[in-house]
Each structure stands twice: as C-alpha cells, then as structure tokens.
C-alpha positions as CSV (number, residue, x, y, z in Angstrom):
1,X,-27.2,-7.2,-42.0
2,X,-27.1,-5.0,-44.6
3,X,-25.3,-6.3,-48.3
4,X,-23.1,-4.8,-50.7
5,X,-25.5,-3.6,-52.9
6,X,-27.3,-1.5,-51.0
7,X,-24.8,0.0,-49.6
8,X,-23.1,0.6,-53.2
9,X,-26.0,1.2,-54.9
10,X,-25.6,4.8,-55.9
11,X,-22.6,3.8,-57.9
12,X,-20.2,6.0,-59.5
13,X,-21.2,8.8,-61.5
14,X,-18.8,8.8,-64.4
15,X,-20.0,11.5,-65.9
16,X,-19.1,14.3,-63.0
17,X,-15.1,13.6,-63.5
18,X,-15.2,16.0,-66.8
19,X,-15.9,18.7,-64.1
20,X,-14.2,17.4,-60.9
21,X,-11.2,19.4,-61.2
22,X,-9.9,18.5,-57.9
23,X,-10.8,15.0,-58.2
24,X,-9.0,14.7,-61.6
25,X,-5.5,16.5,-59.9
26,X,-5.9,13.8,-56.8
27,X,-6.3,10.5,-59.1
28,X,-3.1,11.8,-61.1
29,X,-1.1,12.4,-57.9
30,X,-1.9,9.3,-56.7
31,X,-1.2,8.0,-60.0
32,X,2.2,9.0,-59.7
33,X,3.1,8.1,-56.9
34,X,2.3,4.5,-57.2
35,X,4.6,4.9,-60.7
36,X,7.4,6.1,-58.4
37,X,6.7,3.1,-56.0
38,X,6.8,0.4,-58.9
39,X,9.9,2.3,-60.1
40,X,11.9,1.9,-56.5
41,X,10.9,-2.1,-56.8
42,X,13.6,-2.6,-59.5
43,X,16.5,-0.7,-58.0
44,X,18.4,-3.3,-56.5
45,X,20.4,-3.6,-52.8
46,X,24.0,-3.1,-53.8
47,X,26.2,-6.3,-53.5
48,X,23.4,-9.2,-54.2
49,X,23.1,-11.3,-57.2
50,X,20.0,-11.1,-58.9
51,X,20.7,-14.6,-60.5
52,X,21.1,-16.4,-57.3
53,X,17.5,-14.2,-55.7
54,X,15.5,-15.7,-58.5
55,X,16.6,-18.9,-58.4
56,X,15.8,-18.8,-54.6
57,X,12.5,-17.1,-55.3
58,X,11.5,-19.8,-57.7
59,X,12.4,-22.5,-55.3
60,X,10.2,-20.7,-52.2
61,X,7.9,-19.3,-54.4
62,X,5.1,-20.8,-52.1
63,X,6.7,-20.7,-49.0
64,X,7.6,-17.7,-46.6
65,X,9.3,-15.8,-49.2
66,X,6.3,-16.1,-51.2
67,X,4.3,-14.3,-48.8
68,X,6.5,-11.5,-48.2
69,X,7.6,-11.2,-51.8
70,X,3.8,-11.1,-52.6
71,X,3.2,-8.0,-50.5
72,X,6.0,-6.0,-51.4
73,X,5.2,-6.4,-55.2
74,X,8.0,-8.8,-56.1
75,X,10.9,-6.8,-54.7
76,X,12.4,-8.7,-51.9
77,X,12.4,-11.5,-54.8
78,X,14.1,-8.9,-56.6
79,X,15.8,-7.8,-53.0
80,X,15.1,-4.1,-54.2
81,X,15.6,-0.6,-52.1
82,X,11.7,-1.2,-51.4
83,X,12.2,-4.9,-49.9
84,X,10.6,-3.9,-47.1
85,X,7.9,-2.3,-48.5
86,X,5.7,-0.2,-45.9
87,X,5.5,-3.1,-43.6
88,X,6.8,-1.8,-40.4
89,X,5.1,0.9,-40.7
90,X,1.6,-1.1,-40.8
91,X,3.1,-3.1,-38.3
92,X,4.2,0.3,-36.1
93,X,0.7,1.3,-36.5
94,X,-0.7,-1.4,-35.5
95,X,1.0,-1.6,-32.4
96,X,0.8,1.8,-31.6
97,X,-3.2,1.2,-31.9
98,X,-3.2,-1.4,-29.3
99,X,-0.5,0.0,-26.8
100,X,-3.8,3.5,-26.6
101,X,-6.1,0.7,-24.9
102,X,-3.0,-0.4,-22.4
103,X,-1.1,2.7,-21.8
104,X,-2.6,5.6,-19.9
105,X,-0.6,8.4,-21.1
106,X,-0.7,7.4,-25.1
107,X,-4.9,7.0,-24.4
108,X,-4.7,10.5,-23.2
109,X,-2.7,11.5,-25.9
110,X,-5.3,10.5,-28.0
111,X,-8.4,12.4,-26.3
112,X,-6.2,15.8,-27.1
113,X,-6.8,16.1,-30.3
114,X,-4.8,17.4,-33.1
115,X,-2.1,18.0,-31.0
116,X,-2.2,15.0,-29.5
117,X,-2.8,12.6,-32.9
118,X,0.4,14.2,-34.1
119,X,2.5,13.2,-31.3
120,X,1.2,9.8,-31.8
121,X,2.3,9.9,-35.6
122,X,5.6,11.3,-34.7
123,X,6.0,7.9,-31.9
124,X,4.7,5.9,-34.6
125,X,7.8,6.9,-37.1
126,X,9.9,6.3,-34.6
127,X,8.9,3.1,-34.0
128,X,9.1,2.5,-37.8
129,X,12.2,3.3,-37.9
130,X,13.2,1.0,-35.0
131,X,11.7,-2.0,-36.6
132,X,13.2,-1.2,-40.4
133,X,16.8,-1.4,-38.3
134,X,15.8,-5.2,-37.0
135,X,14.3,-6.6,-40.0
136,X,16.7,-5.1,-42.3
137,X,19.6,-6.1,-40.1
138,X,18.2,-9.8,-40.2
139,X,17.6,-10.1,-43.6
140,X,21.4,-8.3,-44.3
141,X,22.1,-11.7,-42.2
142,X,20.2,-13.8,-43.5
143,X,20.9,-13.1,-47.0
144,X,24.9,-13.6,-46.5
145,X,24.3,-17.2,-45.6
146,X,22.0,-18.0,-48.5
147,X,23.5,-20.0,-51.0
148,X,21.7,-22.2,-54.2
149,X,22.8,-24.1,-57.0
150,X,24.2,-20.9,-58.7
151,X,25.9,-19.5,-56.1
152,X,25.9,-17.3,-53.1
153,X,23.4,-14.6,-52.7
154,X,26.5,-12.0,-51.5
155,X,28.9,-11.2,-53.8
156,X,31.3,-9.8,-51.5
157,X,30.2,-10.6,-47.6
158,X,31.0,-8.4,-44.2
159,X,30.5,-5.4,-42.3
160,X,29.9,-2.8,-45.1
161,X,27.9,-5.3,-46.8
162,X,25.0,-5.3,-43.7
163,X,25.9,-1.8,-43.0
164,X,25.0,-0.6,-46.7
165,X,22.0,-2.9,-47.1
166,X,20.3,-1.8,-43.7
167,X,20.7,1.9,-44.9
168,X,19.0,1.2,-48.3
169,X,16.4,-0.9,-46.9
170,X,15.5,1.7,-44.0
171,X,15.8,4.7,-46.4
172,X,13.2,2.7,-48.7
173,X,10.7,2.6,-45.9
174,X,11.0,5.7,-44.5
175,X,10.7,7.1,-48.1
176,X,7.4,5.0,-48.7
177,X,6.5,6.1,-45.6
178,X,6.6,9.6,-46.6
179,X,5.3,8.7,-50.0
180,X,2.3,6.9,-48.3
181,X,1.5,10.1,-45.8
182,X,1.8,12.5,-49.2
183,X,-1.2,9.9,-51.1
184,X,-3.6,10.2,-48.0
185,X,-2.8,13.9,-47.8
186,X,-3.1,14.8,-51.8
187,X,-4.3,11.7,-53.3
188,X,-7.2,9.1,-53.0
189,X,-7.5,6.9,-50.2
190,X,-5.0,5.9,-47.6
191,X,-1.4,5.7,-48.9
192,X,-0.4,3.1,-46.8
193,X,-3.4,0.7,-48.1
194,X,-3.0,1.8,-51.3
195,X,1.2,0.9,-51.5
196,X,0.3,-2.7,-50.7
197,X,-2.6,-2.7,-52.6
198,X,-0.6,-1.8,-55.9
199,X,2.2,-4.3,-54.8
200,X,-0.6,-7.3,-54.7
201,X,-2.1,-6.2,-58.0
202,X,0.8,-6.4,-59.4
203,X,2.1,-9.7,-58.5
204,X,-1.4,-10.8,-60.1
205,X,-1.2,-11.2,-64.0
206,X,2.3,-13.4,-63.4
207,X,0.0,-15.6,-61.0
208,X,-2.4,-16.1,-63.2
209,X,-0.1,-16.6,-66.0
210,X,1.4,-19.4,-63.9
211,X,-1.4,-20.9,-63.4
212,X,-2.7,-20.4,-67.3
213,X,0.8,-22.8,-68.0
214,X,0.8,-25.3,-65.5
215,X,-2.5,-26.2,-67.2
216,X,-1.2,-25.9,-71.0
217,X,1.6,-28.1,-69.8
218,X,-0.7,-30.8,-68.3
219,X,0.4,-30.1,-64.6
220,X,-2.6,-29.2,-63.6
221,X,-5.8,-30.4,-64.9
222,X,-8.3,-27.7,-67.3
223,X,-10.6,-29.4,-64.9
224,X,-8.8,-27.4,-62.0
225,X,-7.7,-24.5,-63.5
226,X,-11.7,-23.4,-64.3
227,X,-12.5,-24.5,-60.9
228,X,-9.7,-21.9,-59.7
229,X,-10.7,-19.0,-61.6
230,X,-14.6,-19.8,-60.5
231,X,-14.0,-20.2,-57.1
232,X,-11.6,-17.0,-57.2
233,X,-14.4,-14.9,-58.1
234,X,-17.2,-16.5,-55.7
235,X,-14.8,-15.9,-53.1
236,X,-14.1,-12.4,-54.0
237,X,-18.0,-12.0,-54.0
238,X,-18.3,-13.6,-50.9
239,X,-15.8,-11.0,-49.4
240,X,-17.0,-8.2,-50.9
241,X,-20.7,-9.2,-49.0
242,X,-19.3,-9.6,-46.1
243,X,-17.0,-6.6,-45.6
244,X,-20.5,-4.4,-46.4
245,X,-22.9,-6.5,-43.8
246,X,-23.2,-4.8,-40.9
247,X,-26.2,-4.9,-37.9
248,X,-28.0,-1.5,-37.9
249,X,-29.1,-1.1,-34.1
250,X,-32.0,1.6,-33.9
251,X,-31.1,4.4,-32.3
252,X,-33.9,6.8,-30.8
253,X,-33.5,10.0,-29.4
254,X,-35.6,11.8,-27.0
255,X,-38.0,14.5,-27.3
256,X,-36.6,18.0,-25.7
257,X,-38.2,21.6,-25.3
258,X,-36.1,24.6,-25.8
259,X,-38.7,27.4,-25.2
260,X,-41.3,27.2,-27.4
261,X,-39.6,24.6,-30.1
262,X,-39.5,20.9,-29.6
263,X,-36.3,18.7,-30.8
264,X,-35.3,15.8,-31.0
265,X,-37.8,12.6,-31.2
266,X,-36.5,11.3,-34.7
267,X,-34.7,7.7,-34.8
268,X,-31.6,6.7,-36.7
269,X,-29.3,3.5,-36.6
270,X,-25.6,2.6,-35.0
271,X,-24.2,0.8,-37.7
272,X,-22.1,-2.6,-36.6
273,X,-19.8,-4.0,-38.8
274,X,-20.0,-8.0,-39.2
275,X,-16.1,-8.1,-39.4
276,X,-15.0,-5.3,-37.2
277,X,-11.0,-6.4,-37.1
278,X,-11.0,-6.2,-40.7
279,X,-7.8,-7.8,-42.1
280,X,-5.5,-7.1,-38.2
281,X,-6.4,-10.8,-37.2
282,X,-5.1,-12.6,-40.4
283,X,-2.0,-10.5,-40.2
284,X,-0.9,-11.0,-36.9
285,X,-2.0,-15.1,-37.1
286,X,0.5,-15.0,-40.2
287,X,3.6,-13.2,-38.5
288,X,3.3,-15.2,-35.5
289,X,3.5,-18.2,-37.7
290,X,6.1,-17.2,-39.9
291,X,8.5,-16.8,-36.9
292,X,9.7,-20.3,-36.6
293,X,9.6,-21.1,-40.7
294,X,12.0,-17.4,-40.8
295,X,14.6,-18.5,-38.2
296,X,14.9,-21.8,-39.8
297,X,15.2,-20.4,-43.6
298,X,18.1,-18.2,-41.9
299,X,19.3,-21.0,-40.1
300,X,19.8,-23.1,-43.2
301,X,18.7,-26.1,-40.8
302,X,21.2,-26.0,-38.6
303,X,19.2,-24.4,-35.8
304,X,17.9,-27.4,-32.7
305,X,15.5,-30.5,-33.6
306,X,13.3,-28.9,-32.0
307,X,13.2,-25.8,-34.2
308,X,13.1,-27.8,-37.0
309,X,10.6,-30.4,-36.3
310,X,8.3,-27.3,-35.4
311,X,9.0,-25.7,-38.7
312,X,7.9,-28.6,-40.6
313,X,4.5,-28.8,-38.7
314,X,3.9,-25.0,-39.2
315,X,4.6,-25.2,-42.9
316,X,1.8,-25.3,-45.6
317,X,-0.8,-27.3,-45.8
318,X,0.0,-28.9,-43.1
319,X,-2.7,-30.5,-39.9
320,X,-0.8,-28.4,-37.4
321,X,-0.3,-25.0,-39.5
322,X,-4.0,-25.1,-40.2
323,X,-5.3,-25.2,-36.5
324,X,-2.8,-22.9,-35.3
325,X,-3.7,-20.4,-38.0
326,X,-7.5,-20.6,-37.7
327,X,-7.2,-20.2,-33.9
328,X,-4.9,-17.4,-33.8
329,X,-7.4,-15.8,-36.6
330,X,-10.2,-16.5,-33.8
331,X,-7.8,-15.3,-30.9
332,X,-6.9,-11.9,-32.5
333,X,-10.5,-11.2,-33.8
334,X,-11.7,-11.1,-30.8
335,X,-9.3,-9.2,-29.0
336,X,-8.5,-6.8,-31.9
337,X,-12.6,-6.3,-31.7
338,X,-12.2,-5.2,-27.7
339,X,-9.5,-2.7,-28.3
340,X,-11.5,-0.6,-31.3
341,X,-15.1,-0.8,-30.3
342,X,-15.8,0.0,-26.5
343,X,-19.9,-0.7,-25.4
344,X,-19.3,1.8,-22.4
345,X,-18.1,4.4,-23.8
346,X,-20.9,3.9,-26.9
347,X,-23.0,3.8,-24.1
348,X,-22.4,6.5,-22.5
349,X,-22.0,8.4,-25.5
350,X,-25.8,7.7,-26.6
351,X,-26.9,8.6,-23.2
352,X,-25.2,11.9,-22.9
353,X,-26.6,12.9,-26.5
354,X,-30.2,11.8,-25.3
355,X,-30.0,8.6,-27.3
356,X,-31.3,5.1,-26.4
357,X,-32.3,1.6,-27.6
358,X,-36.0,0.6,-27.4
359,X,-37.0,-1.5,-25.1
360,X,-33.2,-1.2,-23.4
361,X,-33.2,1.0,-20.5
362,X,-29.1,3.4,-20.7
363,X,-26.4,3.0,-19.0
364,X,-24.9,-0.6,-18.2
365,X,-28.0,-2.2,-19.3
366,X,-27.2,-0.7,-23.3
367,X,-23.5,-1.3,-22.7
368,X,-24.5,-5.1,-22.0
369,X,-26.5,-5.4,-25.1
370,X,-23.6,-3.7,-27.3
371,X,-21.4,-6.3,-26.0
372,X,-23.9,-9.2,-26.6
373,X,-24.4,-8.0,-30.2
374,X,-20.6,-7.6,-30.6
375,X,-19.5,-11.2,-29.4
376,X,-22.7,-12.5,-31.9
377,X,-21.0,-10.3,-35.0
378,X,-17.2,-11.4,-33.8
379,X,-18.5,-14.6,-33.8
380,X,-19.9,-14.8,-37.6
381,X,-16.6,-12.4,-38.3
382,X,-14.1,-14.5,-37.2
383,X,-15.4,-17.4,-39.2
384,X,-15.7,-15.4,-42.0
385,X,-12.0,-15.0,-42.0
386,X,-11.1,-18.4,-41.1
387,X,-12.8,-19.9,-44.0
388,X,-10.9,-17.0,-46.3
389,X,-7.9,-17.6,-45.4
390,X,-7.8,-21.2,-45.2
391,X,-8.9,-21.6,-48.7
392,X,-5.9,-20.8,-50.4
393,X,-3.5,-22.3,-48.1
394,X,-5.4,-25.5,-49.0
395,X,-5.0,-24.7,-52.2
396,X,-0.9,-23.8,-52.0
397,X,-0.4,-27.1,-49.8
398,X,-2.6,-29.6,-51.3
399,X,-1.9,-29.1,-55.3
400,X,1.4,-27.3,-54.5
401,X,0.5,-23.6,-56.6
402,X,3.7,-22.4,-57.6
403,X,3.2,-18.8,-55.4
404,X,1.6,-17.3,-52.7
405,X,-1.7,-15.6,-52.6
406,X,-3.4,-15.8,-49.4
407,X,-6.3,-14.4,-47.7
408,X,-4.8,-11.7,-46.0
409,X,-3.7,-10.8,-50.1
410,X,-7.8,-11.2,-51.1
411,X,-8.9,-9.2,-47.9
412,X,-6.4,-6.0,-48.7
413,X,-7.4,-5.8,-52.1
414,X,-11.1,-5.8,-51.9
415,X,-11.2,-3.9,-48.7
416,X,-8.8,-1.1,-50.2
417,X,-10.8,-1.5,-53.6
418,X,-13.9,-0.9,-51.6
419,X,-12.8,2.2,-49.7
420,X,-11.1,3.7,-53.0
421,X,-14.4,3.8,-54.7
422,X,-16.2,5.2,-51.1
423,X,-13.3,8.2,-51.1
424,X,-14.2,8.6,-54.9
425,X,-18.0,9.1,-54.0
426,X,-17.0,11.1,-51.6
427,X,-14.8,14.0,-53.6
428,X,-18.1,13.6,-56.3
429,X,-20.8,14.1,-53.8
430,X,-18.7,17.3,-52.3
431,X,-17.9,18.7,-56.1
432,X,-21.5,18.4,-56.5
433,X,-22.6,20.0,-53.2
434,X,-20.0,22.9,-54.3
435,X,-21.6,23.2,-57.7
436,X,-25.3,23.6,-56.0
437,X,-24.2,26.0,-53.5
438,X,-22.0,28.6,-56.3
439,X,-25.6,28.4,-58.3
440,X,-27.7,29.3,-55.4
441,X,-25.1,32.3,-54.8
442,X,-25.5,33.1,-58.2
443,X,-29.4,33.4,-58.4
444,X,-29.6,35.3,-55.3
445,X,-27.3,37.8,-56.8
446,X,-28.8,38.0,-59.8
447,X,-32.4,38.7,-57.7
C-alpha cells in the first residue's frame, strides 16, 4: 500500500495559474455555478412556513432530517426549490451502475461506446426524473401533516399544494442535474460530486459554531470540545491515508520480435485500491436505515407497534442501529466491490496484451489471485468504513450534537477534495505539455 504522500507529492504548482488560461476560465465557471446552486437553496417551495421548517429543523437537527438537510446544504430545512438536491440523480446513477452487471442488454450497451454511454445517460435521466416524482410527492405528503408548536408546516393544504411542490422540487433537480452535467463538461471535477460537496461545506462553519457555544455555555465540556476538533482532524488524516493506499501488483510483459526489433519485456504495476466501493456502501447502509425512521416521521406515530418499536431501535446511537449499519456497510462493500472490479475480465485483459504476474501462470490461475487480493483489500476496506462512520454516530447518540455530520459527509468531502486537486494537476501538467510542445515548434522553425 501506497500513502498519500507519495502519491500527492508533486503538489500543486501555484505558480503555472498566471499562465493557465484555460484552467483560470474552468475554476470561474465552476465558481459560478456553485454561486447559482447556493442561490437556488434560499428560494422557497411556495405555500410552506419558514417559521414552522426551522422550528422542526431545530427539533430533528440530529435525526433524519439532519442527515438529508446536511447534504442538500440546509435547504430542505429551508424546504427550498433545491430540497432535493442532486440526490436522485446519484441515486439513478448508482442504480443504473449496478443493473450493467445484471442486465444483458444495458452491459452491452455499455461495450458500444460513445453511442452506447449516451443511451445510458439518457436512461439514467429518466430514471431521475422517476424518482424526483416519488420523493417529492412523499415529502408534499409528508410536509401537509407536519405540525409543531407554532403551527402547521402548510399554509393552505390540498391538491395544488402537492401538485405545485412536486413541480418545483423536480424542476430543482433536473436543473442541478443539468447544472452538474455543465461543471463536469466546462468546469473542474465531477459536477455531481462537487454540488454535494459545496452543500456539506457549507453546513460546516454553523456546525462548528454550534459546537463552539454548547461549550461557552457549559453544555459541553472545553474538555470535549478540544477532543472533537482533534479527533476531527486525525480522522480526516486517517481518511485521506486510506482513500490513497492502494496494492501495486507487478505487472510484466513479455518479450516480442517484430522483424528485426524486440518489444516489450519492461514491467509496470496494476494499481488496487484499498477501498474500492468508495463512499456507495455507506450510502446505501444509510437509506436502507432511514426507511423505517422516514415512514414513521410521516406517520407522526400513528403507523403499527411494530413500526414504531422498530424505529426506535434503528434510531441513533442506539445497540441495534449500530450493528445493522456496520453490517450493511460490510454487506454492500463487498458486493459493490464484485460489480466494479471483475478478476476475469482483468485477467484476460493482461493476457491478451501479453501481460502476466510472476510466479502466476494466466488465465484462471491470475483471475484467482486478483480475487484473493480483492477479498484481502475489501476486507481492510470495509473496516475502514465501519470505523468512519460509526464514529460520529457515537458521537450524535452518546453526547446528543445538536446536528448531523456523518461519515458518509467526511468521506464525500475528502474524496471530492482529493480528486479536485488530481483534475487541477491534471489541466497544469497538460498547459505545461502544450507550452513545451509550441516551443519546440518554434525552434524548429526558427532552424
């Protein structure tokens, strides 16, 4: 396993910005349209009270509204155009990534190409789209039978209420949709990433701040709040190792004559990643948890026993929620793992190119030690992410923190953080490249 640092050891050269034209346009672009984001998060869903939102927010600050309200940058707290953020979108994504590994015809849509990558696109708006309509119509639902100490959420309740509020809040995701497709095309970095990223950060100052005043106030002990801040960064250090360490295989290729020239011969490595399922497993554990804890929030407790006395197991902090969520996190590493990295078809790849392991003879016998080396790195993975993201639901359910920030939230911003600076290296190294070749072209001219 490799580290971070050697990995981000060239660092960023500052000084080649003045000159990156190109670079300089992209950074602004995406600049902007993070601006226009932020912007939509304050436009609110006609016929909802803003009073009665944040007094609901700041009674569920740590609960399931905390957690969605923490991705989409305060604005379902604010219940905003934007309240869905880019969500189904991810979660479109997602599934379209796994249904490629199950459905024959959408795996050999895949193998075609261009052609074929934009037909997947296209299915995966439409799935968006279907997904926006469900969650939009359930919170237009949900929202009509929440009431607090203020009032009700709904100023004036009924058909054009849920028809109005599922046509802002699928309009807001199709447009960040669009918006995110427009960063990855002119901008830095994935759009989509890069959306939730901003909505995270921005949640963060008012976190901290919060946590800054429950110890001025004496809620929570100075003791505590240094603690916080010092495990917050050796955590983020810990993350930041282990989304870098990968297991370089060696890689050597065999010797071939093509008249009277020899290629081939040299060696390289297949890099592994220690945490292949990057953030997917933590995610899905999450949703599926949230299910029961959604239902009964809409509910307003009037749902079954049943219902209920599962809710309160799967709530913070709590024996049940813990094991549930580590396993899941175990569950879905492991299979998100299967569907992205295939040892045949690596395999069979290395072989056809002339490539093998030492001491590992190709074909089945390579594919067998990919696979062996993959369930070891999984393994390490998967507890990786278990610790993570138990940590601050720990935290939330043992000294009741007054908002959510899980691991899923620590793992999106330094993984996104991580491949911002990579796509910034990137632009530099190619300005560069551009800038060597124009000078050669120039000197040969000149001669």
């Amino acid at each position: 396993m490799v580290s971070a640092a050697e990995q981000l050891a060239s660092g960023l050269n500052f000084g080649a910005f003045s000159k990156a034209t190109e670079l300089k346009k992209r950074i602004w672009f995406t600049l902007g349209a993070l601006i226009v984001f932020r912007l939509g998060t304050y436009i609110p869903v006609p016929g909802v009270d803003a009073n009665v939102m944040a007094h609901l927010m700041a009674q569920n600050g740590g609960g399931v509204l905390g957690m969605f309200d923490m991705f989409t940058g305060g604005a379902l707290g604010r219940m905003t155009v934007f309240a869905l953020n880019i969500m189904p979108y991810i979660s479109a994504s997602i599934i379209m990534q796994l249904m490629q590994a199950a459905v024959p015809t959408l795996e050999a849509l895949k193998k075609e190409g261009a052609s074929g990558q934009q037909k997947l696109n296209q299915y995966t708006r439409y799935l968006t789209v279907l997904i926006a309509l469900v969650q939009s119509y359930g919170i237009a639902i949900g929202l009509e039978s929440m009431h607090s100490s203020v009032g009700p959420a709904v100023v004036d309740p009924g058909v054009f209420f849920i028809f109005t509020t599922v046509i802002t809040l699928v309009g807001g995701t199709v447009f960040l949709m669009w918006l995110g497709e427009q960063i990855t095309a002119r901008g830095i970095g994935n759009g989509s990433s890069l959306i939730i990223f901003s909505g995270i950060v921005a949640a963060l100052p008012g976190a901290f701040a919060s946590i800054l005043q429950l110890g001025a106030t004496g809620a929570l002990s100075t003791v505590f709040v240094l603690g916080f801040f010092i495990l917050a960064f050796a955590v983020v250090t810990f993350v930041v190792f282990m989304e870098r360490a990968q297991r370089r295989v060696l890689v050597q290729y065999a010797k071939r004559q093509q008249g009277n020239k020899m290629f081939g011969g040299e060696s390289s490595h297949l890099p592994m990643k220690v945490n292949t399922s990057g953030v997917i497993p933590p995610i899905f554990a999450s949703s599926l948890l949230l299910i029961p804890a959604t239902v009964i929030g809409f509910s307003k407790g009037a749902g079954p026993g049943w219902l209920q006395f599962l809710a309160r197991q799967l709530s913070h902090g709590q024996p049940g929620y813990m094991t549930l969520y580590a396993a899941l996190i175990v569950f879905f590493a492991y299979f998100y793992t299967a569907v992205v990295f295939n040892p045949e078809e690596t395999a069979d790849n290395l072989k056809k190119y002339g490539g093998f392991i030492p001491g590992i003879r190709p074909g089945a016998n390579t594919a067998k030690y990919f696979d062996t080396v993959l369930t070891r790195l999984t393994t390490i993975g998967a507890a990786y992410l278990v610790l993570v993201c138990l940590i601050p639901e720990f935290l939330i359910g043992e000294y009741d923190i007054p908002f959510y920030f899980g691991g899923t939230s620590l793992l999106i911003i330094v993984s996104v953080t991580m491949d911002t600076v990579a796509q910034i290296q990137s632009h530099l190294l190619a300005h560069q490249y551009e800038g060597l070749i124009r000078k050669g072209r120039g000197r040969a001219r000149a001669r």
